[in-house]
N, C-alpha and C positions, 0 to 999 in steps of 0.2 A: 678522616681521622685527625683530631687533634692531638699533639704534644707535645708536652712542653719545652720550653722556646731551648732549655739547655741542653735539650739532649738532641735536637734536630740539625746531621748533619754526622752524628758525631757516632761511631761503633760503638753497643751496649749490648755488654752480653750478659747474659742471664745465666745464674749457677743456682741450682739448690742446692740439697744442705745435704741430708741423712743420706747415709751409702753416697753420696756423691762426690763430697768434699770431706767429712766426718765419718768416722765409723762407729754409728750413736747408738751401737746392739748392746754393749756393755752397760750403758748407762740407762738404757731403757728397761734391758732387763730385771734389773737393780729396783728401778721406780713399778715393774707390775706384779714383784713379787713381793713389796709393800704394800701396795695396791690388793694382793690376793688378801695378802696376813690381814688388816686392817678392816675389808671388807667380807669376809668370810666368805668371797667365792672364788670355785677353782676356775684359773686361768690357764689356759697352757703358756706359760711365756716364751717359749722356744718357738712356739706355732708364729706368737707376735712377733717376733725377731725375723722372723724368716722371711717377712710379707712386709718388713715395715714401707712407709709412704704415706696410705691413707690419712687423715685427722684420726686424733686420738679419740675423739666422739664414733666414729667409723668401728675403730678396733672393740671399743668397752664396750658397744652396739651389741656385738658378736657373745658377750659374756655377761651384762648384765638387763634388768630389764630397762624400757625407755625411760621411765620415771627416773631410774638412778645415773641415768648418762651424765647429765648434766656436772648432779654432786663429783661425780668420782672423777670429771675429766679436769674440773677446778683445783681437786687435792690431788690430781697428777704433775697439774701444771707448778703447784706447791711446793712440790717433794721434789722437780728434779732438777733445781738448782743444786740443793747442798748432796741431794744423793747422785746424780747423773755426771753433774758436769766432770767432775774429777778423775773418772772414767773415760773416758771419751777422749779420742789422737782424730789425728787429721789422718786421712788415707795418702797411700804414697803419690805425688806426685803435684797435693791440691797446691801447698803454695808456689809453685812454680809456675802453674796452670791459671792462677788467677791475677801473677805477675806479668805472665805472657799476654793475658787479658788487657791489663791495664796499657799495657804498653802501645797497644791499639788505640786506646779508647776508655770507654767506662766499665764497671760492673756494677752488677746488681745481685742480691741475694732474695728466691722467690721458692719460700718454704712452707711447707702444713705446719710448721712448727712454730708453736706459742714466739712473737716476735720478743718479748723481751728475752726467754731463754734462748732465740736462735743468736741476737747482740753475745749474751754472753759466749756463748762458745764462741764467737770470732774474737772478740776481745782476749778471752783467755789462749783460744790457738795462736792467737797473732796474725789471723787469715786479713790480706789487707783487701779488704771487698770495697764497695761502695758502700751503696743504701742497700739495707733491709728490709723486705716487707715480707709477715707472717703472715701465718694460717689462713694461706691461698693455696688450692688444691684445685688442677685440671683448669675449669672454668675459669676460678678466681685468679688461676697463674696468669691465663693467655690475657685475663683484662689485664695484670699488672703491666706485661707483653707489649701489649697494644700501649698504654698509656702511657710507658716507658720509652718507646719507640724502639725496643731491644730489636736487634739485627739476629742472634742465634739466642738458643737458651738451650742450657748442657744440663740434662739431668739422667738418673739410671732405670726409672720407673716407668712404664707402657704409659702411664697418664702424665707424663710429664710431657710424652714424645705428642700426646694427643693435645697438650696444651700449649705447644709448639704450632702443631697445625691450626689448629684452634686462630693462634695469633697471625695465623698466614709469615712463619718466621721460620728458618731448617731447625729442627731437632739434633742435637749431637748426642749422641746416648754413651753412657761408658757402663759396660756389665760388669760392675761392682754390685750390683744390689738384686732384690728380687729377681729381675727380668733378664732372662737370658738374653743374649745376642738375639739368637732369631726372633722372638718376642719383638725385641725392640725395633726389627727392621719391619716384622709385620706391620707394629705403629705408627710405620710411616718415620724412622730415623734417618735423617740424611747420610749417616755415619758412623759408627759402630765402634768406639775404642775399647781395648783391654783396659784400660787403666786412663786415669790424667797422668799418668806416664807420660803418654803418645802426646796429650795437646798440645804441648809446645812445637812440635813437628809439625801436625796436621793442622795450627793455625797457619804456620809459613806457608803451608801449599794453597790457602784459602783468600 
């Protein structure tokens, strides 16, 4: 395994973004009921909200046909700066959680979300992360994983916990989002938190 020379040596932890560190249901929902208007097809966006994680090509997959994914995921990714962002809080505990991070070592931000929208929301939250790197989902996490040299990576989604293993690196899962607790320990979580409440604790014991 190569990696590069800065981070060999050195704790990097890995955070995603949606339900994990942001709570991006407000804003999302916002961007697919524009999305319905504009497009004339019905969405359920409550269904979307409830499941978020996937790429947004995944979701629109589910509603429109393949020909139109493409169009409609580019005028998603359009719309949800000036409509999403301004919606959108950090969930309780993230900046304390990625302070805690820091004080180790590095972070790193490893999200299915369009990388220049995933900048802005940390710029706007204030979330003091490292590097970002978007629309990496599962597979494309664990390469970043790997090539990062990341030691954990904290996400709330069964696929995050698989792109954990994926990278041969512990999964920390915190059931904020989709995946229940047990969910997340089926995919192999090293750890299960309520909340980034707990991380500052459960990094001291690690």
């Amino acid at each position: 395994m190569s990696w590069p020379d800065s981070v060999i040596g050195v704790t990097t932890i890995g955070f995603d973004l949606d339900m994990t560190l942001i709570d991006s249901r407000p804003g999302i929902r916002a961007v697919y009921d524009r999305l319905a208007a504009e497009s004339g097809v019905e969405i359920d966006v409550e269904l979307v909200v409830s499941r978020l994680g996937p790429p947004v090509e995944w979701e629109l997959g589910q509603w429109m046909p393949e020909a139109e994914v493409k169009r409609w995921a580019d005028r998603y990714r359009e719309l949800y700066p000036d409509i999403a962002l301004p919606l959108v809080e950090t969930l309780p505990g993230a900046h304390a959680a990625i302070e805690a991070a820091n004080l180790r070592g590095r972070t790193i931000l490893i999200t299915a979300k369009h990388g220049p929208n995933a900048r802005l929301h940390v710029a706007r939250l204030g979330l003091p992360i490292g590097e970002v790197f978007g629309q990496a989902w599962r597979e494309g996490k664990a390469d970043v994983l790997r090539e990062q040299g990341a030691t954990t990576y904290v996400g709330d989604h069964v696929h995050d916990m698989d792109a954990a293993r994926l990278a041969g690196v512990p999964g920390l899962a915190v059931a904020t989002g989709p995946s229940s607790a047990d969910e997340l320990r089926e995919a192999g979580a090293a750890d299960v938190l309520t909340s980034l409440e707990d991380f500052p604790a459960w990094l001291d014991q690690h």
